[in-house]
N, C-alpha and C positions, 0 to 999 in steps of 0.2 A: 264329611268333616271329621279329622281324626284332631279329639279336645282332650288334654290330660287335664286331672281334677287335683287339685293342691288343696286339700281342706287343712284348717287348722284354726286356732283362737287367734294367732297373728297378736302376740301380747308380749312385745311386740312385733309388726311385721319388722325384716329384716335383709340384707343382703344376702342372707342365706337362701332366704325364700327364691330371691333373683334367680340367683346360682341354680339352686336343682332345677326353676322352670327353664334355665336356657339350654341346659344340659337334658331334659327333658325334650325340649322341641328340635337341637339339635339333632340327638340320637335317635329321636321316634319318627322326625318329620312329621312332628304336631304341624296343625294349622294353629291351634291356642291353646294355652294353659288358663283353664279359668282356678280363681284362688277362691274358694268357697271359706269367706270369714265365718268361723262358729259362731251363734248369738251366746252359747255356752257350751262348751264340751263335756258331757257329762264324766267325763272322767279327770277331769279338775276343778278344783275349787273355784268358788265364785270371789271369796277374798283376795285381793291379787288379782283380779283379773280387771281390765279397765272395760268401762264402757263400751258395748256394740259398736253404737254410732261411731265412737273415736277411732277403732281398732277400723273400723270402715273406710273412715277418710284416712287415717294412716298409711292403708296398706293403696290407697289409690293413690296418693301421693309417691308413695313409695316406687307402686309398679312402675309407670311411666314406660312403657316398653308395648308397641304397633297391636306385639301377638299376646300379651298377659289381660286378659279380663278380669278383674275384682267385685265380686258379688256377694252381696250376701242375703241369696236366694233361700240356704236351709232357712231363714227365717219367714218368708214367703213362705214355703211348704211346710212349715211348721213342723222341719224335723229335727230329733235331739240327733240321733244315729246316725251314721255313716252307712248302712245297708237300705235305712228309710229311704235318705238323699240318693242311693243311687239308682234305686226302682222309683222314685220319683222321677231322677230325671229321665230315664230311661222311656220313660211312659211322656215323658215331655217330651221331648225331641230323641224319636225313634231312627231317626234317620245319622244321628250321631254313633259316633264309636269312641267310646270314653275307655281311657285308660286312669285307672288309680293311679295318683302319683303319693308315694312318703318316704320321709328318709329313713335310714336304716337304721333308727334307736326309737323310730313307730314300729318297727316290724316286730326290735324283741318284745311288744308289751302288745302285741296285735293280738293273742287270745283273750287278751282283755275283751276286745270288744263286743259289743251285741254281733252275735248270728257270724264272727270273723270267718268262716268257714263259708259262707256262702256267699259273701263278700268277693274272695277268688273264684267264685264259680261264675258270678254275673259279668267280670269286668277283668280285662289284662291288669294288672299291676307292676309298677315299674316304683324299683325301689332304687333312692339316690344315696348311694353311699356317705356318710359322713362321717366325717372328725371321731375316732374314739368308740365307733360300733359298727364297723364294717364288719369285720370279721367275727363277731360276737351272732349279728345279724343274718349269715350265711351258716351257721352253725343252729338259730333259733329253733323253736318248735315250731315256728308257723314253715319258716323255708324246710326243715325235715320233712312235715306233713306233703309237701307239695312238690316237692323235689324234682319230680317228673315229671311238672307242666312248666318246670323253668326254661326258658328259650331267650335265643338272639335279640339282642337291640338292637332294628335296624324298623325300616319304614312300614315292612307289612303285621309289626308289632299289632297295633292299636286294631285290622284286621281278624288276628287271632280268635276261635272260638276259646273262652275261659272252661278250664281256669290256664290260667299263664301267667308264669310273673319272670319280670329278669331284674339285674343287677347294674345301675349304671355306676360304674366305676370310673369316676374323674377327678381330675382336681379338686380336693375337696377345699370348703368354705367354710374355716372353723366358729363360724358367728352363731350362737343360739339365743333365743328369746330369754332364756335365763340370765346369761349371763350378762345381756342387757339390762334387766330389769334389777338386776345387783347391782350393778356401775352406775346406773342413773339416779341424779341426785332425789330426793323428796322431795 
């Protein structure tokens, strides 16, 4: 089973979200996109950010699509990180071949995160272009560092021994959880 991983706080989930998983399963020939809802992302505030539970049924409401699974397993594993979660799942279902999926205004702040470096070493990475930091993102620190494990998006992707990351360049989906959560009334 080749499953790309969509993590995020989904606050709100959004048609964005849609967007990169279809263009993700398109181009990978995923079998699914599971959306891994954060219980909190340690790199954003808890103010502003809506309840677990809701951002849960949101984004299942939302997915509504055969191949999208919505989980929110880091909480079950009781991981804050994104390298936790993926040596967890990894040790959970060995038999999978997960690919990172995030859009390309996660990659510029991706030294941000715990252990980001080894991150690319356990798991392909497939980054979805977006609105506004395509090209900021192809120029970042994390894509300079790696440069030479970027490869083709096509089926034997999610295959790849990491590190590997590529670039899906598609129509992009200008919708962000921000600028939701400004439009929406109180």
């Amino acid at each position: 089973m080749r499953i790309g991983l969509l993590g995020g706080s989904f606050n709100p989930p959004h048609q964005g979200h849609i967007h990169a998983s279809k263009v993700a399963l398109k181009r990978l020939h995923l079998d699914y996109v599971w959306w891994l809802v954060s219980p909190q992302n340690p790199l954003k505030a808890k103010r502003g950010m809506a309840n677990f539970k809701n951002r849960l049924e949101a984004a299942r409401a939302l997915a509504q699509h055969p191949r999208i699974v919505v989980t929110g397993i880091e909480g079950e594993l009781k991981t804050r990180f994104t390298i936790d979660t993926l040596r967890a799942l990894k040790r959970r279902f060995p038999k999978a071949r997960f690919v990172w999926l995030m859009g390309s205004d996660n990659l510029l702040q991706l030294p941000r995160w715990k252990k980001w470096q080894d991150i690319f070493r356990l798991v392909p990475i497939a980054v979805v272009a977006r609105t506004g930091s395509a090209l900021a993102a192809r120029l970042s620190p994390a894509a300079a560092r790696f440069r030479a494990a970027e490869r083709p998006a096509d089926a034997s992707f999610a295959a790849i021994k990491p590190p590997a990351f590529t670039i899906l360049d598609a129509k992009r989906d200008p919708t962000t959880a921000t600028s939701l959560r400004v439009s929406s009334p109180k």
